[in-house]
MIDOSE-1310 file (N, C-alpha, C; in nm, 2 decimals, decimal comma, always signed):
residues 183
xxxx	-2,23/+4,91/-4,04/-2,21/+4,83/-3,93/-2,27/+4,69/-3,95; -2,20/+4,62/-3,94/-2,27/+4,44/-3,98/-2,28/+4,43/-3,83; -2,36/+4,26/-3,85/-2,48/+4,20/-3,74/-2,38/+4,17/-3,65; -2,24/+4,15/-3,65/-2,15/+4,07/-3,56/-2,09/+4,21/-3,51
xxxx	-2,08/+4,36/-3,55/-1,96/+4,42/-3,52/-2,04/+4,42/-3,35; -2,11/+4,46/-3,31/-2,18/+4,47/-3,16/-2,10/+4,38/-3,05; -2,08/+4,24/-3,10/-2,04/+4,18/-3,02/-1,92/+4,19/-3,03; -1,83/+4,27/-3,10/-1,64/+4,26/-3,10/-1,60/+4,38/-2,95
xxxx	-1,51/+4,35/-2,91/-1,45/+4,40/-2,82/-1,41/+4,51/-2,83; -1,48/+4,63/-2,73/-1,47/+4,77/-2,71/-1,32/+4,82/-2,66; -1,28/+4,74/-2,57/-1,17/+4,78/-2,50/-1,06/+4,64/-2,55; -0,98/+4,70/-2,51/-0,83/+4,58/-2,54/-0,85/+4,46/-2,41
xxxx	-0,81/+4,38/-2,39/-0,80/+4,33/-2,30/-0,68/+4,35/-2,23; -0,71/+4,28/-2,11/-0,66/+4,33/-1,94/-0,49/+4,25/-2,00; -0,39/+4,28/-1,98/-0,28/+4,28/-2,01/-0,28/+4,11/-1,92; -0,37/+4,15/-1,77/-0,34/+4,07/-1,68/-0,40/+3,94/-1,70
xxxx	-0,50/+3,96/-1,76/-0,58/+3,88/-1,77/-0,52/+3,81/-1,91; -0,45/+3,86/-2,01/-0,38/+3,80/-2,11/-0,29/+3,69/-2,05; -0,21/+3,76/-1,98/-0,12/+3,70/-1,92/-0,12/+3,52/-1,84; -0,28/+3,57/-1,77/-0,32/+3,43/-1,70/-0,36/+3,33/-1,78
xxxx	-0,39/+3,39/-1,87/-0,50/+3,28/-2,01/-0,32/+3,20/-2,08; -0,27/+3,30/-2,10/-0,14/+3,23/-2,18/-0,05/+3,11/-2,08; -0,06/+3,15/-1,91/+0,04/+3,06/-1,82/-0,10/+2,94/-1,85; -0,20/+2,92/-1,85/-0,36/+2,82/-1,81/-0,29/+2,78/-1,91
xxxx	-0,29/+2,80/-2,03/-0,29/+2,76/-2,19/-0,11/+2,67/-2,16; -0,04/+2,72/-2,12/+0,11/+2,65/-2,09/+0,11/+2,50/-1,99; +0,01/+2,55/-1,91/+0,07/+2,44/-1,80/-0,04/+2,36/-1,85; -0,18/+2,36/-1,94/-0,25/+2,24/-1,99/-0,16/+2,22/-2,06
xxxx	-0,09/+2,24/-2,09/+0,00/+2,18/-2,26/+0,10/+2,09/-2,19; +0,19/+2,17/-2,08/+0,27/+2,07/-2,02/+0,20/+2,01/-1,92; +0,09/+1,98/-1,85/+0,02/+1,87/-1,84/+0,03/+1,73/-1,95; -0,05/+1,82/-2,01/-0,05/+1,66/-2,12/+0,02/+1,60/-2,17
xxxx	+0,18/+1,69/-2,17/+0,29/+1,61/-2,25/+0,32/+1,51/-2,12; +0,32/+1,56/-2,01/+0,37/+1,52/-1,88/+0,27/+1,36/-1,88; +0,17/+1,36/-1,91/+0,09/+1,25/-1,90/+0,12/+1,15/-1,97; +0,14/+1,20/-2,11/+0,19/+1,10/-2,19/+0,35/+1,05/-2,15
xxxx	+0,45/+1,12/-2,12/+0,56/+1,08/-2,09/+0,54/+0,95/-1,99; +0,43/+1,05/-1,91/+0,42/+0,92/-1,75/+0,35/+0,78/-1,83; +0,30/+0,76/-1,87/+0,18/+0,64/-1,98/+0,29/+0,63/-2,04; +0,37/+0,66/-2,12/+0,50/+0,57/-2,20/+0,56/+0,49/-2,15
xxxx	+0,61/+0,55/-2,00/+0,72/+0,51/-1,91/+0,65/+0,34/-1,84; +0,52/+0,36/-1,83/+0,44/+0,26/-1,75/+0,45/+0,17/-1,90; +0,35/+0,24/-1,93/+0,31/+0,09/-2,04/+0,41/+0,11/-2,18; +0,50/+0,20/-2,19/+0,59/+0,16/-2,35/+0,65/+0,04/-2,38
xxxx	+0,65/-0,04/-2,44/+0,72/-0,18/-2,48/+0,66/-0,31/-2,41; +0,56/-0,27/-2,34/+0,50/-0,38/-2,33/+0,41/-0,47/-2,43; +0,42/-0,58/-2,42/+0,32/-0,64/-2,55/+0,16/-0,67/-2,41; +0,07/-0,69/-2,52/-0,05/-0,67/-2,48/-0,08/-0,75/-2,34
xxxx	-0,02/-0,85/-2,36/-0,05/-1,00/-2,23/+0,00/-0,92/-2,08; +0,18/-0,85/-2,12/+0,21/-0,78/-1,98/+0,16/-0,68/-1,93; +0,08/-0,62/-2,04/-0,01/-0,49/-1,98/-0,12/-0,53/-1,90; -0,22/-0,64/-1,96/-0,30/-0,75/-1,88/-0,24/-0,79/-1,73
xxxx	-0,17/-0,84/-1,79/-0,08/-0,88/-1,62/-0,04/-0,74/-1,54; -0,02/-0,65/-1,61/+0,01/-0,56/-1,52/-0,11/-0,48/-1,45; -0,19/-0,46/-1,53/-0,36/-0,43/-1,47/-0,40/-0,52/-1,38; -0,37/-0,64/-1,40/-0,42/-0,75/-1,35/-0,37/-0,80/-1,18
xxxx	-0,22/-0,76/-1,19/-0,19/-0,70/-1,04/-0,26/-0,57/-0,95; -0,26/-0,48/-1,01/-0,34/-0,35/-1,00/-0,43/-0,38/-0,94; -0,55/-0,48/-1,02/-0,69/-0,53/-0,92/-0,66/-0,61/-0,80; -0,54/-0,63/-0,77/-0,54/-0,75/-0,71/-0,55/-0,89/-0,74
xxxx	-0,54/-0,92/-0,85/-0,59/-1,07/-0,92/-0,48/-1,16/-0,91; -0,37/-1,10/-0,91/-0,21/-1,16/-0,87/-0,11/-1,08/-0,84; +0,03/-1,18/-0,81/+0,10/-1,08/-0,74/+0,18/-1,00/-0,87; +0,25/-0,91/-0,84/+0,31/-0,83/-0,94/+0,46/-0,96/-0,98
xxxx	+0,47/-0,99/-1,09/+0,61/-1,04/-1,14/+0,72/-0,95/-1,14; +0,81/-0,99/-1,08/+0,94/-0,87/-1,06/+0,97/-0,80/-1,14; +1,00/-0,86/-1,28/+1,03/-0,77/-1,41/+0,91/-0,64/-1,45; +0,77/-0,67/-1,37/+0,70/-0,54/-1,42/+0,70/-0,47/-1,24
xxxx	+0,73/-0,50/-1,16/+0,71/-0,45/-1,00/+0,74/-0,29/-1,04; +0,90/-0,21/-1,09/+0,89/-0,11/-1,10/+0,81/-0,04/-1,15; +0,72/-0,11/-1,28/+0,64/-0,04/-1,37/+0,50/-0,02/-1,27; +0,47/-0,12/-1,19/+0,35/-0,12/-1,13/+0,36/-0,01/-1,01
xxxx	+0,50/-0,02/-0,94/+0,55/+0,13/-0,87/+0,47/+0,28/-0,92; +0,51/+0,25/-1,06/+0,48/+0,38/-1,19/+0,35/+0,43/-1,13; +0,31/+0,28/-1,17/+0,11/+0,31/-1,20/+0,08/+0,33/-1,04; +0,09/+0,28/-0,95/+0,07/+0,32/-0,85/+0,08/+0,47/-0,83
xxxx	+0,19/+0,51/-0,82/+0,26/+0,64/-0,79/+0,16/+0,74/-0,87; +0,15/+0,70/-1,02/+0,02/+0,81/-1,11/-0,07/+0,82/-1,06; -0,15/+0,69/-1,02/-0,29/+0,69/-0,96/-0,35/+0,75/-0,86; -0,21/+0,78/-0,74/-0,24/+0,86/-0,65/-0,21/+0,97/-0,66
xxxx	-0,11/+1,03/-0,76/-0,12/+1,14/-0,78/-0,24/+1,20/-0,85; -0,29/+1,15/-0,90/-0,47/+1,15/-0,97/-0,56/+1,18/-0,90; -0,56/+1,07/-0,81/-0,64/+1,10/-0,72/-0,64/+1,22/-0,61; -0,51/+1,22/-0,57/-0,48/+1,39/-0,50/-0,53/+1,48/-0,54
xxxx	-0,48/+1,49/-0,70/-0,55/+1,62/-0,77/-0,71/+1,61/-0,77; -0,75/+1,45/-0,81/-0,90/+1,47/-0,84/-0,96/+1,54/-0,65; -0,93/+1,49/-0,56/-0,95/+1,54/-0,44/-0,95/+1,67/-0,39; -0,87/+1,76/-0,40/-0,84/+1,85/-0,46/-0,92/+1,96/-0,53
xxxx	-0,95/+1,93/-0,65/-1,05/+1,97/-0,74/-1,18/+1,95/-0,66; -1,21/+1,84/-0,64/-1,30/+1,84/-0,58/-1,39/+1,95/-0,44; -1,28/+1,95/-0,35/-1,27/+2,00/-0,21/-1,33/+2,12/-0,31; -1,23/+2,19/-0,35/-1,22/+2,38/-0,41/-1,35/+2,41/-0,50
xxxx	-1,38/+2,28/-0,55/-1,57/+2,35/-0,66/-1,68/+2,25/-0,62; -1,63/+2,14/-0,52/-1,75/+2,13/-0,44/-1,84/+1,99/-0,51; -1,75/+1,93/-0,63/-1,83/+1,85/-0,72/-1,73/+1,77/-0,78; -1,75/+1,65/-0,82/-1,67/+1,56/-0,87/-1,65/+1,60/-1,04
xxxx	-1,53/+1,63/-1,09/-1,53/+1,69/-1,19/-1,47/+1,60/-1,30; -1,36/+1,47/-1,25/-1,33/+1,39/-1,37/-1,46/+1,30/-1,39; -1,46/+1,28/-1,53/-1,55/+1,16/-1,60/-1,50/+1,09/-1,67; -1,46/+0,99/-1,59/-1,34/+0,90/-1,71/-1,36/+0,74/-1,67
xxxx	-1,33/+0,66/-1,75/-1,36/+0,54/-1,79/-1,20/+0,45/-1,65; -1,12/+0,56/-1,62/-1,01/+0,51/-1,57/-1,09/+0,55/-1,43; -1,13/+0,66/-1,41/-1,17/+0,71/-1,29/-1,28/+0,64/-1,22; -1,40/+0,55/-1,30/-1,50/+0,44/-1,28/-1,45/+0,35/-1,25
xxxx	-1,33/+0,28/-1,31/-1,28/+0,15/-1,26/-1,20/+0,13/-1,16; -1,15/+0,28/-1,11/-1,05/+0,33/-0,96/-1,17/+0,30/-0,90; -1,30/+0,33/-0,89/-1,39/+0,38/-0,81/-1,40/+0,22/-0,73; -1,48/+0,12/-0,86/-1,47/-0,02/-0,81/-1,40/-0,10/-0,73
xxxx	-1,28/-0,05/-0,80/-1,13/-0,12/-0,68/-1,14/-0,06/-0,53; -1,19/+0,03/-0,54/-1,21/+0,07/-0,37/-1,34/+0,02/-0,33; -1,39/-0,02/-0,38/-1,53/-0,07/-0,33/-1,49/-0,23/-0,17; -1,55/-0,18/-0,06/-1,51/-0,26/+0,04/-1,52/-0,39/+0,01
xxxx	-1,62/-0,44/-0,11/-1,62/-0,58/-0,16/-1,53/-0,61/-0,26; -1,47/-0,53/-0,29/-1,35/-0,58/-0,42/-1,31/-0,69/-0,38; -1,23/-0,70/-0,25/-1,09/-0,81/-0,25/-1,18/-0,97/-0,27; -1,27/-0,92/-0,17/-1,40/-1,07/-0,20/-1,42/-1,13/-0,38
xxxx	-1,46/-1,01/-0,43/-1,49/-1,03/-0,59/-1,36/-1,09/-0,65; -1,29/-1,04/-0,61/-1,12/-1,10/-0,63/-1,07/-1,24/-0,59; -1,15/-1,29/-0,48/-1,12/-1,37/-0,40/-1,17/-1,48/-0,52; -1,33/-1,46/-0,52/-1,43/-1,55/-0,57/-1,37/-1,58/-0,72
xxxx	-1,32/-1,48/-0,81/-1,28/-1,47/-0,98/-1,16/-1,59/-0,93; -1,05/-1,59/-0,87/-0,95/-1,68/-0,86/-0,99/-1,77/-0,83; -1,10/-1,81/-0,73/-1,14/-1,95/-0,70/-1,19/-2,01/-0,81; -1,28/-1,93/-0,92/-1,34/-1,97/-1,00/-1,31/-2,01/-1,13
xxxx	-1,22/-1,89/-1,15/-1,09/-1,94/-1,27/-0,98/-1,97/-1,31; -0,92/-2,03/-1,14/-0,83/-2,09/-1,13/-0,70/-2,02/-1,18; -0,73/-1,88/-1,10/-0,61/-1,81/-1,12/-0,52/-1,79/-1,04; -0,39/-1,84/-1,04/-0,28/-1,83/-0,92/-0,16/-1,70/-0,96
xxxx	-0,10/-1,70/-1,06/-0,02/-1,65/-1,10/-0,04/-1,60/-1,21; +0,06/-1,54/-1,32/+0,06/-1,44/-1,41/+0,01/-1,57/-1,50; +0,05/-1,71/-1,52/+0,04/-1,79/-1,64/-0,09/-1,83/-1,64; -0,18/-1,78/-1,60/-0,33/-1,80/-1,57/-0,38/-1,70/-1,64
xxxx	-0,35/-1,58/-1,70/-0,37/-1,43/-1,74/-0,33/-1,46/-1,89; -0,45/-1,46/-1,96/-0,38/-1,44/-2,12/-0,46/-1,29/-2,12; -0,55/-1,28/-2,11/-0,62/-1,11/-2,07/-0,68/-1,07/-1,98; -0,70/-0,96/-1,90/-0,73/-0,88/-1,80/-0,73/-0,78/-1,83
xxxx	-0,86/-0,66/-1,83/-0,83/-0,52/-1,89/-0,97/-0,48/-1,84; -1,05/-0,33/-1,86/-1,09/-0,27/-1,81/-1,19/-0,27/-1,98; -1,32/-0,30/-1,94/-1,41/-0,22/-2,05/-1,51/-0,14/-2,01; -1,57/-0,08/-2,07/-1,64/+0,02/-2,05/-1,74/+0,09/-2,15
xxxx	-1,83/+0,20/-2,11/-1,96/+0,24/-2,24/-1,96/+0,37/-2,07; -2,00/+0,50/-2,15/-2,04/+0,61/-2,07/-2,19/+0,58/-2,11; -2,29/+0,63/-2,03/-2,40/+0,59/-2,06/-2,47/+0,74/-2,00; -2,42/+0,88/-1,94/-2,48/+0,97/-1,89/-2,36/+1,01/-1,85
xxxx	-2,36/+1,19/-1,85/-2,28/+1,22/-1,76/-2,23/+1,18/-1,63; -2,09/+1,12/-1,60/-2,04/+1,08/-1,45/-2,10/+0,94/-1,47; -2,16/+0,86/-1,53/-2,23/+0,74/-1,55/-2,20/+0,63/-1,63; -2,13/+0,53/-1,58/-2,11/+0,40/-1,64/-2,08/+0,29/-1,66
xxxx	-2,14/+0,21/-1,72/-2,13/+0,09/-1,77/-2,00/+0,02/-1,75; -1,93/+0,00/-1,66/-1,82/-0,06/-1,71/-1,78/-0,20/-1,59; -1,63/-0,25/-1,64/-1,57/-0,35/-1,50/-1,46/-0,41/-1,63; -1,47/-0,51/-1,57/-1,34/-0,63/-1,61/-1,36/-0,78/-1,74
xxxx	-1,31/-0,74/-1,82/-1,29/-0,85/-1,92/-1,16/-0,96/-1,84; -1,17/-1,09/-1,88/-1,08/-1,24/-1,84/-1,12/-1,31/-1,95; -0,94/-1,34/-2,02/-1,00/-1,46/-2,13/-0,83/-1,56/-2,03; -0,84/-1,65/-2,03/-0,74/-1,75/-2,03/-0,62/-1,73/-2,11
xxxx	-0,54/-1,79/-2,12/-0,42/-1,76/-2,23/-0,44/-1,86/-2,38; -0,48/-1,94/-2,33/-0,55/-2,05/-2,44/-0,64/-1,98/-2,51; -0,82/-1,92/-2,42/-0,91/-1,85/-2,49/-0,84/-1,70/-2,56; -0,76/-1,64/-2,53/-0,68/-1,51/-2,58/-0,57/-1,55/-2,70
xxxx	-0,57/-1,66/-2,68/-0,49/-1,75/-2,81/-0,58/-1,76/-2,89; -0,65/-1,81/-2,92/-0,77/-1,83/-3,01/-0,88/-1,78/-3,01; -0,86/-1,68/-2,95/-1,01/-1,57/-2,98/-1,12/-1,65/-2,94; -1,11/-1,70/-2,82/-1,18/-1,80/-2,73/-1,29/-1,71/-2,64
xxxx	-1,35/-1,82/-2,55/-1,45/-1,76/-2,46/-1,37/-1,61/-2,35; -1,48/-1,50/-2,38/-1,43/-1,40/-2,26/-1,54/-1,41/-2,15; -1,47/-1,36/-2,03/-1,55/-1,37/-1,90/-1,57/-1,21/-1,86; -1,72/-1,17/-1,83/-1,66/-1,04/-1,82/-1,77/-0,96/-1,69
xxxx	-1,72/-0,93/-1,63/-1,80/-0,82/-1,52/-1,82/-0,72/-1,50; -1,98/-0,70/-1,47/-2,01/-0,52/-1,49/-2,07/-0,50/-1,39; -2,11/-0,34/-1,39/-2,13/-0,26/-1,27/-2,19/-0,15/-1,33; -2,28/-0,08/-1,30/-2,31/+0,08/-1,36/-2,25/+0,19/-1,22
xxxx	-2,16/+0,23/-1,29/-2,11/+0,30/-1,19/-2,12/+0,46/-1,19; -2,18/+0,53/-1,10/-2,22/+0,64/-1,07/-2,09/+0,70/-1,00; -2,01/+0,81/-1,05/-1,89/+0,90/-1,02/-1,90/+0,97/-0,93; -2,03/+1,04/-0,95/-2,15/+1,19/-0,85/-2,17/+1,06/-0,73
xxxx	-2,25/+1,01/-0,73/-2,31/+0,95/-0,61/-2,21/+0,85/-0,53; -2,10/+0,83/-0,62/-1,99/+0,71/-0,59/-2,03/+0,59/-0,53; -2,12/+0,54/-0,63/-2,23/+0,39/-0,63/-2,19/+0,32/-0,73; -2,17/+0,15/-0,69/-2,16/+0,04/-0,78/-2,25/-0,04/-0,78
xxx	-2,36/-0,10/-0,89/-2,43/-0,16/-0,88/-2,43/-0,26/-1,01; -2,42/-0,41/-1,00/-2,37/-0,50/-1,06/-2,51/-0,46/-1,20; -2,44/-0,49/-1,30/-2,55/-0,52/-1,39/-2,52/-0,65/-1,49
């Protein structure tokens, strides 16, 4: 008898219990195809600047341009289905269970001071419309479980032309305690 046979399995397993493990094993699979289809459909063919602009609506920083409005439909429509489920999950085990870099920067955008922060960035950088936006995007650093570093990169279309000055705003944001604090 070798050092491992002890721990091999006495009995067969539960037919039923096979069963459940194999549907869990199916529907993560078609989850994640399902995610990616949704993420193609939003952002496929876009070049980098409209994805900017399209995030960039998302915070509120401008209005949506008609040619991406359905796409921004998209991302809306995902986000709250996300958040359903994250709610959800939540309610049933009692604990905030996603840790994601998308799920920190949802967090911010609900923050009662956003539209202000939004308000102030436009006043400052003289942002009216999309031709104001050469970049807009989301950076980030995890720094602890549920914990992090992140907020908003802004380069101009001129500075994003030439690898020019970025503007960038942070927050350490706490997922568990659902706390923003500038850093």
């Amino acid at each position: 008898m070798g050092i491992f046979d002890s721990f091999r399995r006495k009995k067969p397993t539960d037919p039923t219990l096979k069963r459940a493990m194999e549907d869990y094993q199916r529907n993560l699979a078609r989850g994640a195809d399902e995610a990616v289809k949704s993420v193609e459909a939003i952002f496929g063919g876009l070049s980098d600047r409209e994805v900017s602009v399209l995030v960039a609506s998302v915070a509120g920083l401008i209005q949506v341009p008609p040619r991406l409005a359905n796409r921004l439909d998209l991302l809306t429509a995902r986000k709250g289905r996300n958040t359903q489920r994250e709610a959800e999950a939540e309610r049933f085990f009692g604990a905030h269970l996603v840790d994601a870099l998308d799920a920190a920067t949802d967090l911010l955008q609900r923050q009662a001071w956003w539209s202000d922060f939004i308000a102030t960035i436009r006043k400052e950088k003289g942002i009216r419309t999309e031709a104001d936006i050469g970049r807009w995007g989301p950076h980030g650093k995890q720094v602890a479980p549920f914990v992090w570093d992140c907020g908003f990169v802004f380069q101009t279309p001129e500075a994003a032309e030439r690898d020019g000055p970025v503007s960038v705003w942070s927050w350490r944001v706490d997922l568990r305690q659902r706390t923003c604090q500038p850093i």
